[in-house]
BALOBA-1460 file (C-alpha; in Angstrom, 3 decimals):
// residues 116
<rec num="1" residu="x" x="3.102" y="-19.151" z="11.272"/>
<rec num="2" residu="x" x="5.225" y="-16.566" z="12.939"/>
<rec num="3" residu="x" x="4.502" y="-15.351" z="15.693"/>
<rec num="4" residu="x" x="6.857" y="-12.477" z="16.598"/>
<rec num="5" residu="x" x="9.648" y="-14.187" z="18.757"/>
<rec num="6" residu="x" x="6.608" y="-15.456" z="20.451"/>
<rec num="7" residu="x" x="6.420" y="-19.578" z="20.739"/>
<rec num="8" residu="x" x="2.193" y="-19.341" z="20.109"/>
<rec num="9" residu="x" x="-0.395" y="-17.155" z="18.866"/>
<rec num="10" residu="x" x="-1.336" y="-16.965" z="22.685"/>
<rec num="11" residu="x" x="1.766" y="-15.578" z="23.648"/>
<rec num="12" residu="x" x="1.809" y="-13.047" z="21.262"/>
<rec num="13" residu="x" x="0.209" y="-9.212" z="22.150"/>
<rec num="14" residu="x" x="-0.558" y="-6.306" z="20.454"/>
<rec num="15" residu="x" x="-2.188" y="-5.466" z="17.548"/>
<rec num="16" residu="x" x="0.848" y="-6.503" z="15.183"/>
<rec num="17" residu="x" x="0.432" y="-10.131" z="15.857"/>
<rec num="18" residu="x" x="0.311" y="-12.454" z="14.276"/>
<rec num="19" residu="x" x="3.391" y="-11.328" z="11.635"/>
<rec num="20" residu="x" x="1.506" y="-12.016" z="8.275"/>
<rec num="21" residu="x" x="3.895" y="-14.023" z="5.794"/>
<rec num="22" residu="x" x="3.761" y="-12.241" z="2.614"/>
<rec num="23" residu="x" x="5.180" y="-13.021" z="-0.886"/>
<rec num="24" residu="x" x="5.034" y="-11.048" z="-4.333"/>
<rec num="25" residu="x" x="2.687" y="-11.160" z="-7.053"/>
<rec num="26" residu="x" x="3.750" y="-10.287" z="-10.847"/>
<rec num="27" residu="x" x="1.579" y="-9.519" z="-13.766"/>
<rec num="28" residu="x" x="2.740" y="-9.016" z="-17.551"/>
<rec num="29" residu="x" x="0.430" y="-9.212" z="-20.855"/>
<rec num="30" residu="x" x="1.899" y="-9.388" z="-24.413"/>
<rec num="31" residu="x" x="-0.043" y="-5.793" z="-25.090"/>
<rec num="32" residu="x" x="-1.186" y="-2.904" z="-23.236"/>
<rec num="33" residu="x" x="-4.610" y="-4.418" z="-21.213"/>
<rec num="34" residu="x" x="-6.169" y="-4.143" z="-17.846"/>
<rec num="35" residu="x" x="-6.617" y="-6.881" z="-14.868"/>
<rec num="36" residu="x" x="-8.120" y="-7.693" z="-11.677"/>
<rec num="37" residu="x" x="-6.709" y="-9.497" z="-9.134"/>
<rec num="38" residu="x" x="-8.961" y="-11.281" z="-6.299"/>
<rec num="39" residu="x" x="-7.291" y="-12.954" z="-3.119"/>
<rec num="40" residu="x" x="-6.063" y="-11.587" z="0.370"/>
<rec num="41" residu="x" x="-4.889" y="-9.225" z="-1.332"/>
<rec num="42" residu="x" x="-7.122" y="-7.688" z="-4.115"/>
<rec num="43" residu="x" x="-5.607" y="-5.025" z="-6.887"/>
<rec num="44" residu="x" x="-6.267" y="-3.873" z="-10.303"/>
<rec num="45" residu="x" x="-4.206" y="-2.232" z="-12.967"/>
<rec num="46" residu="x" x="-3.456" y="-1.349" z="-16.466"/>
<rec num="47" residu="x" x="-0.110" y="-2.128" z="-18.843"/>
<rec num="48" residu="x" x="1.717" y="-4.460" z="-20.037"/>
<rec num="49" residu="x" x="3.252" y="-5.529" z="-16.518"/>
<rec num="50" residu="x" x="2.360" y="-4.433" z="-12.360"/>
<rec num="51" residu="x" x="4.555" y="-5.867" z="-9.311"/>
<rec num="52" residu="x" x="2.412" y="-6.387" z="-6.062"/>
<rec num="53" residu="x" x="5.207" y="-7.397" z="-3.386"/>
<rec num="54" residu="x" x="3.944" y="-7.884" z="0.160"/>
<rec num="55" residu="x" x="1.068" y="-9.609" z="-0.410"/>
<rec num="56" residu="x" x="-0.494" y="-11.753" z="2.142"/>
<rec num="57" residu="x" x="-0.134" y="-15.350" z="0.933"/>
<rec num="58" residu="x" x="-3.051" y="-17.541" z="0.111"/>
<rec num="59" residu="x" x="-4.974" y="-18.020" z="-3.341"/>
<rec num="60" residu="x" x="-5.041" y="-15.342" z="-6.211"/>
<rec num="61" residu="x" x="-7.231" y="-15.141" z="-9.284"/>
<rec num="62" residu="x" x="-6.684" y="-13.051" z="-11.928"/>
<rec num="63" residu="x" x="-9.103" y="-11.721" z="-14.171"/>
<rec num="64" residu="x" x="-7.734" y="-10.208" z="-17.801"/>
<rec num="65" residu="x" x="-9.834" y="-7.145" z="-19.084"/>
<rec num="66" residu="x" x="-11.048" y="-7.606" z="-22.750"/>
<rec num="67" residu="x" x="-9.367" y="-5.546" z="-25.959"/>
<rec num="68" residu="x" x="-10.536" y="-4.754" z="-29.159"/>
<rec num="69" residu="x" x="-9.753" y="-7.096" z="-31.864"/>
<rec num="70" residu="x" x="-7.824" y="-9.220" z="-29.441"/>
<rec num="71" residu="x" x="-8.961" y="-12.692" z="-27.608"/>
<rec num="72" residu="x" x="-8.749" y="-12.507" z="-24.197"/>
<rec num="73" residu="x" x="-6.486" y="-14.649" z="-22.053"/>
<rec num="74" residu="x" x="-8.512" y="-16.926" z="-19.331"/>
<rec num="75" residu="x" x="-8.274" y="-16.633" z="-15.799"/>
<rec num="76" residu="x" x="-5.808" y="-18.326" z="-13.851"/>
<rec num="77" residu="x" x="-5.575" y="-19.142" z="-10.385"/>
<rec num="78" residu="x" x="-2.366" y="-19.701" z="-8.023"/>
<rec num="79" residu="x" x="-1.090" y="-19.952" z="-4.659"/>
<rec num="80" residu="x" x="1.221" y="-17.495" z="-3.258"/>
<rec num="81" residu="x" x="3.842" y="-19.267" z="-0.362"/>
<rec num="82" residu="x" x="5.712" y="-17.510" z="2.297"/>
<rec num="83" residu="x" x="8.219" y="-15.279" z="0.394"/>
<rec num="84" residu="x" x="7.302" y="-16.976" z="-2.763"/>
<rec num="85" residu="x" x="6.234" y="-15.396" z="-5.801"/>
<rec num="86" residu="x" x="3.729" y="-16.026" z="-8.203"/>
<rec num="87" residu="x" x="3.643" y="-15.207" z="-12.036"/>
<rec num="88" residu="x" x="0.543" y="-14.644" z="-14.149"/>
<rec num="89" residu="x" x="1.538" y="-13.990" z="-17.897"/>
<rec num="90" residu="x" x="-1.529" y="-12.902" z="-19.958"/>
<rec num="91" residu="x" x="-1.232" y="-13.836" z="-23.893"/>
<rec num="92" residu="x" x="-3.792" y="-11.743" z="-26.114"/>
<rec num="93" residu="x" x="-4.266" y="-12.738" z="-29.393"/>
<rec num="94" residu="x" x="-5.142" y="-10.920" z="-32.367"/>
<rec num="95" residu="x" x="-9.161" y="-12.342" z="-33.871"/>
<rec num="96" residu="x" x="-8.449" y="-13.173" z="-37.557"/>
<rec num="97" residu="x" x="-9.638" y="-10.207" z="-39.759"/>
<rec num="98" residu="x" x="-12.180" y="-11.876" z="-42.249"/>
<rec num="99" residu="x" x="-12.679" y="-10.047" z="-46.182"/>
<rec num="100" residu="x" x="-15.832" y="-10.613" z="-46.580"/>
<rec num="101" residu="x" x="-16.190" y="-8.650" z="-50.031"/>
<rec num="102" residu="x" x="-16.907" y="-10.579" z="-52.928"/>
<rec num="103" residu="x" x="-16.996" y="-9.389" z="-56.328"/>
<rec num="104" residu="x" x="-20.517" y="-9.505" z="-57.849"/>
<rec num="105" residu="x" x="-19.126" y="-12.833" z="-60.282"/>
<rec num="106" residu="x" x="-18.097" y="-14.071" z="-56.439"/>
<rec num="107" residu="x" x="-21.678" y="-13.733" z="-55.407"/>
<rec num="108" residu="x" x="-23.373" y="-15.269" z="-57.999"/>
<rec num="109" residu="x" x="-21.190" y="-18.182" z="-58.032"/>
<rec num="110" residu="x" x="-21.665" y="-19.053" z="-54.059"/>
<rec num="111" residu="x" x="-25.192" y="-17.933" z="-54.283"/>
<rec num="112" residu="x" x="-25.592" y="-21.040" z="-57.815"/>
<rec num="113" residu="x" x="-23.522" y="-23.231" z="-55.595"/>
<rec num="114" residu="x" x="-25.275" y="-23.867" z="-52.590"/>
<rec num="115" residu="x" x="-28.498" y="-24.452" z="-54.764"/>
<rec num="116" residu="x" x="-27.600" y="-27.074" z="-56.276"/>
């Protein structure tokens, strides 16, 4: 870790030591949707993409917000480096729309077949 020109954390003073190492998280979704992100650095927003740079490094989860008529992406979890930068790419997908009216002669038949 840095330490400000300093050669320990014991040599160091002030209240802007230690220097934090920081790196940049990105977010982008296929449609319009909302997230959460928990870590050392813990944000939220809405769209189909948000760029969080100077975040502390360490562990981030992200959590994708649900949408009608869509399924929603899992969470994922990375590690943000010094000056690195992590990616989380959300992929909604449409539910399958299911026609579920059967003509009267449609009815019958199922209703006969699963009789017999």
């Amino acid at each position: 870790m840095e330490w400000g020109g300093f050669d320990n954390q014991s040599d160091c003073c002030g209240s802007g030591c230690p220097i934090q190492n920081t790196g940049t998280v990105n977010i982008s979704t296929n449609i319009t949707s909302s997230w959460t992100v928990t870590g050392p650095n813990n944000f939220s927003g809405s769209g189909v993409s948000q760029s969080e740079q100077g975040s502390p490094v360490g562990s981030y989860t992200i959590t994708y917000g649900s949408v009608d008529g869509y399924v929603t992406p899992v969470s994922e979890t990375f590690t943000l480096t010094d000056q690195g930068t992590i990616t989380f790419s959300g992929t909604y997908v449409a539910k399958p729309v299911v026609n579920l009216n059967f003509s009267y002669q449609e009815k019958i038949k199922f209703f006969f077949a699963t009789l017999f």
